[in-house]
PDB file of N, CA, C and O in Angstrom, chain B, residues numbered from 101:
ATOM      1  N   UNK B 101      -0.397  12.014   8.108  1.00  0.00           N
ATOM      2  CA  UNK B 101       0.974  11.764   7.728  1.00  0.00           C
ATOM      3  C   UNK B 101       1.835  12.871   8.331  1.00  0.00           C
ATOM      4  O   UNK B 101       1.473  14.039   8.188  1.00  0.00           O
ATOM      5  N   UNK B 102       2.782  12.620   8.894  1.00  0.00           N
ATOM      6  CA  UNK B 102       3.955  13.227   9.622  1.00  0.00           C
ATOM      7  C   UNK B 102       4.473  14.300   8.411  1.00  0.00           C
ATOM      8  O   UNK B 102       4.331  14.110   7.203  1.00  0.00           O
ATOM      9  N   UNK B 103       5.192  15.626   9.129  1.00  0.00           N
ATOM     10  CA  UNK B 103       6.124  16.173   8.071  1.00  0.00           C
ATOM     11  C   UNK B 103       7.128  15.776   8.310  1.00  0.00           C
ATOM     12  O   UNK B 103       7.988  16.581   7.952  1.00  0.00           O
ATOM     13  N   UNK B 104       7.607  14.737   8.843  1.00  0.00           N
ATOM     14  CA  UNK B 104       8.862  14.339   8.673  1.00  0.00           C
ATOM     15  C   UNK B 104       9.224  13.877   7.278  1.00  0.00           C
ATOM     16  O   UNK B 104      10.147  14.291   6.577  1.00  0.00           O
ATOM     17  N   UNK B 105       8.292  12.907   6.994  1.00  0.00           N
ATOM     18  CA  UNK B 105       8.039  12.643   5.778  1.00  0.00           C
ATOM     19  C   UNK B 105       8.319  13.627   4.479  1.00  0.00           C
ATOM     20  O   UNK B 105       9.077  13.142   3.638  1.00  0.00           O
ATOM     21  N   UNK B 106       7.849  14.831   4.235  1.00  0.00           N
ATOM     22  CA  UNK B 106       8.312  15.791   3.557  1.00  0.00           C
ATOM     23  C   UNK B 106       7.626  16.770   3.577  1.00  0.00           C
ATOM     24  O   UNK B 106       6.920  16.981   4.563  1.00  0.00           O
ATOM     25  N   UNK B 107       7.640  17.758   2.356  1.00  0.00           N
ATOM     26  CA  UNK B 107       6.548  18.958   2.104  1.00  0.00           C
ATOM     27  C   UNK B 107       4.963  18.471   1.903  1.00  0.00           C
ATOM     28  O   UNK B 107       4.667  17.323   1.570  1.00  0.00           O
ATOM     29  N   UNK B 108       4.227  19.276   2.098  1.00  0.00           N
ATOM     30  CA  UNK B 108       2.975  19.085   1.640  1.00  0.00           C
ATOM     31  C   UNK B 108       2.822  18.434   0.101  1.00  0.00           C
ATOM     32  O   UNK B 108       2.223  17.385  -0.133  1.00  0.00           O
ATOM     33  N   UNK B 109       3.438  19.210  -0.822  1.00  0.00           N
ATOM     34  CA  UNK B 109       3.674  18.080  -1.951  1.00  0.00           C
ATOM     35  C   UNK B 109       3.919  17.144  -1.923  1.00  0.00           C
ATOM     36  O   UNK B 109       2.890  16.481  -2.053  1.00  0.00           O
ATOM     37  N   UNK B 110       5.183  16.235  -1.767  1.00  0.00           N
ATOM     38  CA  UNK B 110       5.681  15.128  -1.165  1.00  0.00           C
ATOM     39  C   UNK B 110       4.487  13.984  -0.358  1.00  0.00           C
ATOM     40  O   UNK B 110       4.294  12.801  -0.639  1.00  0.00           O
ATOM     41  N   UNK B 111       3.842  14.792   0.668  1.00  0.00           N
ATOM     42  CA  UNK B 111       3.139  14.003   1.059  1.00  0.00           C
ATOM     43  C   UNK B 111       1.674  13.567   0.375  1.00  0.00           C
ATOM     44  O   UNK B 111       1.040  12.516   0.464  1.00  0.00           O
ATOM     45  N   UNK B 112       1.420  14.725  -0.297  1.00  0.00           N
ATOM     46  CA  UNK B 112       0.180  14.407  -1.061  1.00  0.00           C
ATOM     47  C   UNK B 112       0.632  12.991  -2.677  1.00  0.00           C
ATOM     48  O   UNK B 112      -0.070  12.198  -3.305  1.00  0.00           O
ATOM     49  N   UNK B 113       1.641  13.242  -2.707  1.00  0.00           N
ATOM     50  CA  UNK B 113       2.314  12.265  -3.683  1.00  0.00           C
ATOM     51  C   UNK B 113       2.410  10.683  -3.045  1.00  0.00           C
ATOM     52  O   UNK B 113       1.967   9.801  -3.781  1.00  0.00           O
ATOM     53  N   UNK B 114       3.008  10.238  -1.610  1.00  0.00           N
ATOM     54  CA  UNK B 114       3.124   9.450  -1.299  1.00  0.00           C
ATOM     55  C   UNK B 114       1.480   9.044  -0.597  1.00  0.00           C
ATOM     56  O   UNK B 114       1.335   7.858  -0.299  1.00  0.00           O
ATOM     57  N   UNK B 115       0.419   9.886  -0.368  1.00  0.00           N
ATOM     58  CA  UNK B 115      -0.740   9.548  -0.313  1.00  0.00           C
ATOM     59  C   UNK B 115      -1.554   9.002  -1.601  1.00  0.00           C
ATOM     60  O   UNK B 115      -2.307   8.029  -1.639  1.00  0.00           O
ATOM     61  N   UNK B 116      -1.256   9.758  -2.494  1.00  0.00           N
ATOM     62  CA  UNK B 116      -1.748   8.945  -3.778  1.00  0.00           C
ATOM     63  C   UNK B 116      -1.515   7.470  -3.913  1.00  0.00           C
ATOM     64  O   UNK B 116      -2.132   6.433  -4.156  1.00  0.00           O
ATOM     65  N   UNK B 117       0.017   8.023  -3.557  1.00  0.00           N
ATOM     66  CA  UNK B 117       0.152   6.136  -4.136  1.00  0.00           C
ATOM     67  C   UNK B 117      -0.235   4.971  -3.380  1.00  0.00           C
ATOM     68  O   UNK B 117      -0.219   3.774  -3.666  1.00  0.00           O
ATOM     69  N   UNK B 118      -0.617   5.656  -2.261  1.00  0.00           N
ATOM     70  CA  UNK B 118      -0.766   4.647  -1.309  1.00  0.00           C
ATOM     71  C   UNK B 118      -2.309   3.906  -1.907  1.00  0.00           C
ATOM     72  O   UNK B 118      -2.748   2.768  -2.071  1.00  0.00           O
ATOM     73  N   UNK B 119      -2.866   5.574  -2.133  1.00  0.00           N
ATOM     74  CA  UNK B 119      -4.298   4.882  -2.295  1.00  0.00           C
ATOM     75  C   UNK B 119      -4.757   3.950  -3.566  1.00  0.00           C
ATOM     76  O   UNK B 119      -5.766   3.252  -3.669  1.00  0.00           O
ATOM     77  N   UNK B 120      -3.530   4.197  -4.640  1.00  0.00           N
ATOM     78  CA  UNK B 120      -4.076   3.777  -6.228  1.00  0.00           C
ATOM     79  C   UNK B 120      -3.394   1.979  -5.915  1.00  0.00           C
ATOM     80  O   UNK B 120      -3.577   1.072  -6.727  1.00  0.00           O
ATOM     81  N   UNK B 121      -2.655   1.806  -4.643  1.00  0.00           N
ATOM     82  CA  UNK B 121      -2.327   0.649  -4.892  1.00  0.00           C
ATOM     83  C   UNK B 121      -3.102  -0.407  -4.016  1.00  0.00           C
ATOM     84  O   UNK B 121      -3.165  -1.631  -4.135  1.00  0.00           O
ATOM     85  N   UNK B 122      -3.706   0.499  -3.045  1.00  0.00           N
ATOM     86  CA  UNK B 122      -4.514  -0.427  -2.484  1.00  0.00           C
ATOM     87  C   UNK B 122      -6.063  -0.647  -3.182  1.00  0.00           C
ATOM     88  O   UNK B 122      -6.884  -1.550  -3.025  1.00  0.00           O
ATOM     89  N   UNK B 123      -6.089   0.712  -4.107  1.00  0.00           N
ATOM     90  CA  UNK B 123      -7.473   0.596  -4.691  1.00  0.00           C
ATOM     91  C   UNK B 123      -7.031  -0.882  -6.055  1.00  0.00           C
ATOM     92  O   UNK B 123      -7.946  -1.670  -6.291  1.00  0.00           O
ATOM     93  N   UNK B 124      -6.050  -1.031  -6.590  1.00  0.00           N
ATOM     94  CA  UNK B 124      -5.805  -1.919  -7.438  1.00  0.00           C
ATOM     95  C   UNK B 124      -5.605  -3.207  -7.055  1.00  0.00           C
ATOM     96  O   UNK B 124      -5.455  -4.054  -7.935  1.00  0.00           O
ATOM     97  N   UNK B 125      -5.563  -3.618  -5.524  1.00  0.00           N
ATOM     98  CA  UNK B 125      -5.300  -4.832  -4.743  1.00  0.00           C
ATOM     99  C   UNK B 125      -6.591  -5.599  -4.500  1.00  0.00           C
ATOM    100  O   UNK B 125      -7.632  -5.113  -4.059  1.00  0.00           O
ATOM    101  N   UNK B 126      -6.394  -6.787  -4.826  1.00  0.00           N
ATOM    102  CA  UNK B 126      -7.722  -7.721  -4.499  1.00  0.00           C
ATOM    103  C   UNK B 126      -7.833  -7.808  -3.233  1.00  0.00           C
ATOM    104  O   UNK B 126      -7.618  -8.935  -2.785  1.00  0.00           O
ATOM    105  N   UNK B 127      -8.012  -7.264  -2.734  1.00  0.00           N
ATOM    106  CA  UNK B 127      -8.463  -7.127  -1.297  1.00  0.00           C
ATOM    107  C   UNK B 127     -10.002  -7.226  -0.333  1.00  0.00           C
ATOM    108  O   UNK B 127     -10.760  -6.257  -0.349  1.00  0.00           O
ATOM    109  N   UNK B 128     -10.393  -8.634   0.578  1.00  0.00           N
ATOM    110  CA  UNK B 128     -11.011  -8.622   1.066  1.00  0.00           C
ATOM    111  C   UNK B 128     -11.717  -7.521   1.569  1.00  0.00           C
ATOM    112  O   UNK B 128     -11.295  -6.422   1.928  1.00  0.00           O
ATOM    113  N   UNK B 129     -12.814  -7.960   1.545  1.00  0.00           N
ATOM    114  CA  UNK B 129     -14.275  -7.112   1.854  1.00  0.00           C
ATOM    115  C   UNK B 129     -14.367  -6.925   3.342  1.00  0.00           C
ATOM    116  O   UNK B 129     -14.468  -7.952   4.014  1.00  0.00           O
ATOM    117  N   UNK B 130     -14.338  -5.249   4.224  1.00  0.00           N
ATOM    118  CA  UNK B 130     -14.440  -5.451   5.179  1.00  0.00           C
ATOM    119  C   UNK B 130     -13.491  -5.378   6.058  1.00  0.00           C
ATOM    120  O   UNK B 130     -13.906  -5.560   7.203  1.00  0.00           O
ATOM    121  N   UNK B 131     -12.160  -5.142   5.952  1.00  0.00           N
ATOM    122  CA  UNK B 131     -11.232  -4.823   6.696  1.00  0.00           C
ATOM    123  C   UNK B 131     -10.546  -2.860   6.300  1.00  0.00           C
ATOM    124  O   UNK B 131     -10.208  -2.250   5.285  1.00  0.00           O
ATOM    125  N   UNK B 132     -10.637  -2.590   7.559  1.00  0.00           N
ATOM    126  CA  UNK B 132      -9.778  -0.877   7.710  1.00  0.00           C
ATOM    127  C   UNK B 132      -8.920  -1.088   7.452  1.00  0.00           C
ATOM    128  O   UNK B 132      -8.762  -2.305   7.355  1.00  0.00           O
ATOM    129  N   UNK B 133      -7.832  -0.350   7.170  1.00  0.00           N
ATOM    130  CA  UNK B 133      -6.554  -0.414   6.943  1.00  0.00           C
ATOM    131  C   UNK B 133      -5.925   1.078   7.486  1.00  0.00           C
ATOM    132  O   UNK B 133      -6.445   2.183   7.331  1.00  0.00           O
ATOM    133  N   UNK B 134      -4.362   0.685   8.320  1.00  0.00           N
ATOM    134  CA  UNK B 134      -3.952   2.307   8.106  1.00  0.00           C
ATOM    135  C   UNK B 134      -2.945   1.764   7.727  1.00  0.00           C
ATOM    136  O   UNK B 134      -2.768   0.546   7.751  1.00  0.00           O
ATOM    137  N   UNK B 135      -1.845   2.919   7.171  1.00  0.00           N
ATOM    138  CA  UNK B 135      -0.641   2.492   6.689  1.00  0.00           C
ATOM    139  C   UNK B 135      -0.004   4.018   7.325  1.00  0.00           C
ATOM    140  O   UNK B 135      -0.413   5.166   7.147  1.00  0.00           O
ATOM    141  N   UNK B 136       0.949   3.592   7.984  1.00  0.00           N
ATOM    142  CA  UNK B 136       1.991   4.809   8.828  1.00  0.00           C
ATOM    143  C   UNK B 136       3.604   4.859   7.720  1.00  0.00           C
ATOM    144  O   UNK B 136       4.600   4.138   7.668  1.00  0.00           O
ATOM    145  N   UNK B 137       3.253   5.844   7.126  1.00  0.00           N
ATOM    146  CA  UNK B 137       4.729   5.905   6.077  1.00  0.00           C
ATOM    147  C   UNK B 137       5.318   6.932   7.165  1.00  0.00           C
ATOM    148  O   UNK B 137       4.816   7.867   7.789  1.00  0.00           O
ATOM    149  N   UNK B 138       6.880   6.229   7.112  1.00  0.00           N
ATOM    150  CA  UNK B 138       8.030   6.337   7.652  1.00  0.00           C
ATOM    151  C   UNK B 138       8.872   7.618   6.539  1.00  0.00           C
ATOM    152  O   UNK B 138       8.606   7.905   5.372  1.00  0.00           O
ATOM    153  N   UNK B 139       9.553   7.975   7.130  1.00  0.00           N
ATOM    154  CA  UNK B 139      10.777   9.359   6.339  1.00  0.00           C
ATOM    155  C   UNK B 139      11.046   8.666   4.800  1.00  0.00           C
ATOM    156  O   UNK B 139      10.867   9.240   3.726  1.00  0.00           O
ATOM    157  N   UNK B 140      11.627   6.974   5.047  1.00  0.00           N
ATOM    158  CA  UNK B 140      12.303   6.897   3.396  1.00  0.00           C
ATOM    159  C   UNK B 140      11.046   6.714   2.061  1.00  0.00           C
ATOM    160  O   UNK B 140      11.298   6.554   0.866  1.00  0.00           O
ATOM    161  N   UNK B 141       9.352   6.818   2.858  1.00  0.00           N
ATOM    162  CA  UNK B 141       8.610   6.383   1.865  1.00  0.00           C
ATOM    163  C   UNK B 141       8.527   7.092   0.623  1.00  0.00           C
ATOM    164  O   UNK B 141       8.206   6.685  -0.494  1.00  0.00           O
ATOM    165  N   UNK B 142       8.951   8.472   1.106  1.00  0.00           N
ATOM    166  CA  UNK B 142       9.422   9.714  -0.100  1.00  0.00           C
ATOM    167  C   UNK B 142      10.318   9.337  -0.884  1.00  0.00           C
ATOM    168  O   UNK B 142      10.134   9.597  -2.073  1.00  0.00           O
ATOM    169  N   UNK B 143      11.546   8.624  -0.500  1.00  0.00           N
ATOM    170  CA  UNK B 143      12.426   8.640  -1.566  1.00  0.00           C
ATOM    171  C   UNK B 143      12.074   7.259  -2.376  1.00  0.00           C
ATOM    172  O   UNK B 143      12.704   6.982  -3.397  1.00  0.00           O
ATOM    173  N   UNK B 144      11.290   6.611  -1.995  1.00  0.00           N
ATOM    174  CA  UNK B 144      10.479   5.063  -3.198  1.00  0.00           C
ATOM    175  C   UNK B 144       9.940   5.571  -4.325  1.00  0.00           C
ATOM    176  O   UNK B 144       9.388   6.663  -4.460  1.00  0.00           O
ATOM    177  N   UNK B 145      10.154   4.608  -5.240  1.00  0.00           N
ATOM    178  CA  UNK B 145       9.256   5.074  -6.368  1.00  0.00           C
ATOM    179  C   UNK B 145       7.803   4.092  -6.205  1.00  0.00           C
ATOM    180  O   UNK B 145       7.762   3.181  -5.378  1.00  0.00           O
ATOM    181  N   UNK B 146       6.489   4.463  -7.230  1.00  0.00           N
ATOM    182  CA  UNK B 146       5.359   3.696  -7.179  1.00  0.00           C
ATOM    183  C   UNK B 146       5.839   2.072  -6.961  1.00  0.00           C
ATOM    184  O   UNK B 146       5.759   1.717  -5.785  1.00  0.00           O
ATOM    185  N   UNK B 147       6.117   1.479  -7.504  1.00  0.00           N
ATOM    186  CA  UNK B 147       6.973  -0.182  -7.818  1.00  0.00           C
ATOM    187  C   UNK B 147       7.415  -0.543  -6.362  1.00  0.00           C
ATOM    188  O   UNK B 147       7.104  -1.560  -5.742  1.00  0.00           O
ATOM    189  N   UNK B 148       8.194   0.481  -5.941  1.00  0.00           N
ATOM    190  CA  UNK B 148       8.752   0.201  -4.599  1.00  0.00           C
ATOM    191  C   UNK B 148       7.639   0.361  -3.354  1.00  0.00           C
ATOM    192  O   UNK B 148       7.748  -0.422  -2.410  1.00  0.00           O
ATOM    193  N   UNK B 149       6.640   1.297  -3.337  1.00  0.00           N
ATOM    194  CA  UNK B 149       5.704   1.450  -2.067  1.00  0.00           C
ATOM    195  C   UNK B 149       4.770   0.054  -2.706  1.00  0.00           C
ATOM    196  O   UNK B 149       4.798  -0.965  -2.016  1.00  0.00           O
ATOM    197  N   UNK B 150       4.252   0.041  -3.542  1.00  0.00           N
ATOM    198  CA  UNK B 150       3.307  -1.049  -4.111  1.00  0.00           C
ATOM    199  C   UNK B 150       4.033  -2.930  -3.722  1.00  0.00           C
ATOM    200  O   UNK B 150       3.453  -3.998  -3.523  1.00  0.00           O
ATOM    201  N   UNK B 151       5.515  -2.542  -3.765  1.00  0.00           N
ATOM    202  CA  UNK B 151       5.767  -3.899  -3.337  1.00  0.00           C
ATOM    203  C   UNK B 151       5.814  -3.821  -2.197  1.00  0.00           C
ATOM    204  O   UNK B 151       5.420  -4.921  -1.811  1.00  0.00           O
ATOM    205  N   UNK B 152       6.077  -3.144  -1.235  1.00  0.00           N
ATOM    206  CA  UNK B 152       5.905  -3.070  -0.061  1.00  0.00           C
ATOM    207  C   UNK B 152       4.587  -3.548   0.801  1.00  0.00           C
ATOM    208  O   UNK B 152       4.611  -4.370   1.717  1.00  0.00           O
ATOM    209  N   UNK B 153       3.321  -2.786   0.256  1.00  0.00           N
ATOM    210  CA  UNK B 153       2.131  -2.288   0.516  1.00  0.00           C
ATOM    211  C   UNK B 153       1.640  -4.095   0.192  1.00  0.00           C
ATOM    212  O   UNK B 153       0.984  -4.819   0.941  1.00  0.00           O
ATOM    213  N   UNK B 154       2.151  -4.391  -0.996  1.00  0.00           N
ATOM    214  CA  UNK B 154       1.804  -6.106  -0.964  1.00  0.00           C
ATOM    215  C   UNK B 154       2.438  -6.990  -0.124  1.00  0.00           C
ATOM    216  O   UNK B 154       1.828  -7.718   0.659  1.00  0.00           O
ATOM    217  N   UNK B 155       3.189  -6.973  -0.201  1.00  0.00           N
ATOM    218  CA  UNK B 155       4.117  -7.872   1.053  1.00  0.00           C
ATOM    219  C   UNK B 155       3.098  -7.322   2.259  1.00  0.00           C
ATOM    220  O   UNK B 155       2.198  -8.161   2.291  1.00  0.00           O
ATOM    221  N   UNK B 156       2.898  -6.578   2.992  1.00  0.00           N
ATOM    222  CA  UNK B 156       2.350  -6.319   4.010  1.00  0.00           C
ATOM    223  C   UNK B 156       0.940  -7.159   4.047  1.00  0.00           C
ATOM    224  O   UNK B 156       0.672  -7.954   4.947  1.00  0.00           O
ATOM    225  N   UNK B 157       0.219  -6.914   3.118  1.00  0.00           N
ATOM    226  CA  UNK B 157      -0.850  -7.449   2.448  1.00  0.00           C
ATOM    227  C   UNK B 157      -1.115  -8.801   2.771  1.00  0.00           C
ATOM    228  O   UNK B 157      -1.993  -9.187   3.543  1.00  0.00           O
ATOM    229  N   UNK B 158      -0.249  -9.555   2.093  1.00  0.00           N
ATOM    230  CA  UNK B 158      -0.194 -10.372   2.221  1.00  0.00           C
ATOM    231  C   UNK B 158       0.309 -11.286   3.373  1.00  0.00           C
ATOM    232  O   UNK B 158       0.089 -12.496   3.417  1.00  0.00           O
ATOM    233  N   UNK B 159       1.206 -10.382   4.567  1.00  0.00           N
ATOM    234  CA  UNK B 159       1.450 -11.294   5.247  1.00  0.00           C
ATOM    235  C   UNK B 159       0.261 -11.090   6.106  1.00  0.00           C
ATOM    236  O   UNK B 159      -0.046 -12.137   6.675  1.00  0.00           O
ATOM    237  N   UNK B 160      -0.396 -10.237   6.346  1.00  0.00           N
ATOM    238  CA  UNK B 160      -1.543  -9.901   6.868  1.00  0.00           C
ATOM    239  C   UNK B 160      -2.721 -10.845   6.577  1.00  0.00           C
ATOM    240  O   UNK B 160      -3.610 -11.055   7.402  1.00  0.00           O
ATOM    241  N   UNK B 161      -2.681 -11.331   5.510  1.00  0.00           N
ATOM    242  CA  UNK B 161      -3.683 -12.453   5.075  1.00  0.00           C
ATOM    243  C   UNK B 161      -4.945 -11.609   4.194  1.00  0.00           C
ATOM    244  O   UNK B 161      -5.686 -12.312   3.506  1.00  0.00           O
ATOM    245  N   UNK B 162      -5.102 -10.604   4.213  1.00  0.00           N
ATOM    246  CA  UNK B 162      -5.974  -9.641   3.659  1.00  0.00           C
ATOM    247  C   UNK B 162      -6.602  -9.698   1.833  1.00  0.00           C
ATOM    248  O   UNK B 162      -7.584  -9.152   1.330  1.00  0.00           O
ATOM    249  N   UNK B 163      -5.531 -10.611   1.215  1.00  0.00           N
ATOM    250  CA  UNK B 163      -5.927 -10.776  -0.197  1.00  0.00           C
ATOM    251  C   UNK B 163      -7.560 -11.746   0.032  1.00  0.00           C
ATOM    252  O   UNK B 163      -7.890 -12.502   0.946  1.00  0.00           O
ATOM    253  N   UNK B 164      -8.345 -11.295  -1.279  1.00  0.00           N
ATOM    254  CA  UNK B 164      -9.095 -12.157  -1.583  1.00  0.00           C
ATOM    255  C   UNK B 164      -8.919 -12.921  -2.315  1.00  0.00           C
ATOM    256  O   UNK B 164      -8.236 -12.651  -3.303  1.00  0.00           O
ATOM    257  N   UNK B 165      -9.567 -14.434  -2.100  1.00  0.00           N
ATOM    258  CA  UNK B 165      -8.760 -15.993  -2.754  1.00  0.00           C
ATOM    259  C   UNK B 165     -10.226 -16.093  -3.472  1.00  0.00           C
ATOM    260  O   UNK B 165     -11.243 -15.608  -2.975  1.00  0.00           O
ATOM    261  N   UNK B 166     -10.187 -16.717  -4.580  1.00  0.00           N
ATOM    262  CA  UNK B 166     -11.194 -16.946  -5.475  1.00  0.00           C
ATOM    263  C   UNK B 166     -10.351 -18.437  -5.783  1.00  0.00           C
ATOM    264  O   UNK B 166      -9.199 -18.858  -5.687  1.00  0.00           O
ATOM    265  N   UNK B 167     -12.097 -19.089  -6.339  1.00  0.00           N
ATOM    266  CA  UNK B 167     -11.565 -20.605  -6.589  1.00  0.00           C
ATOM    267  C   UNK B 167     -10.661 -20.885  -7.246  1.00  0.00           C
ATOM    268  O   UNK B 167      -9.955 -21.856  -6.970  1.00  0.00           O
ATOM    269  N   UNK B 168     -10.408 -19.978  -8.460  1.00  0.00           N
ATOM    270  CA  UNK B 168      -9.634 -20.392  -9.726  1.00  0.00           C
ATOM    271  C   UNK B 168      -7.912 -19.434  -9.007  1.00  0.00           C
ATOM    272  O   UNK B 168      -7.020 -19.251  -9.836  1.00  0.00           O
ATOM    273  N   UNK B 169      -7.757 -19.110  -8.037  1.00  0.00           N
ATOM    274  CA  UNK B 169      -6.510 -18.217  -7.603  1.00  0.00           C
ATOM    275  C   UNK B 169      -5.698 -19.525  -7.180  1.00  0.00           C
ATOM    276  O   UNK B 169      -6.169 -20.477  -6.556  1.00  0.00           O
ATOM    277  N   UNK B 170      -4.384 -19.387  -7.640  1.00  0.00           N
ATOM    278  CA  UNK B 170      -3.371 -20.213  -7.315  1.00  0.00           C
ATOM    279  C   UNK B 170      -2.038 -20.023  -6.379  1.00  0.00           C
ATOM    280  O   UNK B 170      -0.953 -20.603  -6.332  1.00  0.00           O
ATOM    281  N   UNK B 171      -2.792 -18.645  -5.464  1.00  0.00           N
ATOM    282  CA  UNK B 171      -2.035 -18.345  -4.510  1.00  0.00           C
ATOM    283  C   UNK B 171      -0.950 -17.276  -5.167  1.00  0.00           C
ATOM    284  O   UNK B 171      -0.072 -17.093  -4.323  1.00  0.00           O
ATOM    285  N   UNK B 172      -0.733 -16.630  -6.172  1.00  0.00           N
ATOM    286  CA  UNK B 172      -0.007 -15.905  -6.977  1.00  0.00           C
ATOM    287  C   UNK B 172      -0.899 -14.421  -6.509  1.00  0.00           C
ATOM    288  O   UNK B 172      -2.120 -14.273  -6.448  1.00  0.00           O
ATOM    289  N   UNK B 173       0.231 -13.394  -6.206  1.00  0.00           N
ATOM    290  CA  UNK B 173      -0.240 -12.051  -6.373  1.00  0.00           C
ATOM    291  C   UNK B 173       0.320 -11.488  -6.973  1.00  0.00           C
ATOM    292  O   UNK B 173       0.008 -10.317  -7.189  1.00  0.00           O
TER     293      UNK B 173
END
């Protein structure tokens, strides 16, 4: 992660979240992921990188679909 982004604090903050939201995402088995946060990812709150991080997700196709899933994330 860039220091553009912010201080070492800052960035260890926007690394967390990155990781608690992809660790909470139904996400297919088997795909890497990187995620390149940009300068404003500092000023998001959790809600805001997490909707992001899904939208991406999803347009990516990356969710896992189970029989009983009705296409809802």
């Amino acid at each position: 992660m860039s220091r553009q982004v912010g201080n070492a604090v800052v960035r260890n903050q926007v690394r967390r979240r990155l990781r608690e939201v992809v660790r909470q995402a139904y996400l297919q088995e088997g795909w890497d992921m990187v995620f390149i946060a940009r300068t404003k990812v500092a000023q998001g709150d959790y809600y805001q990188i997490r909707g992001a991080v899904l939208d991406l997700c999803r347009r990516a196709g990356v969710f896992q679909v189970s029989p009983d899933d009705k296409g809802e994330v």
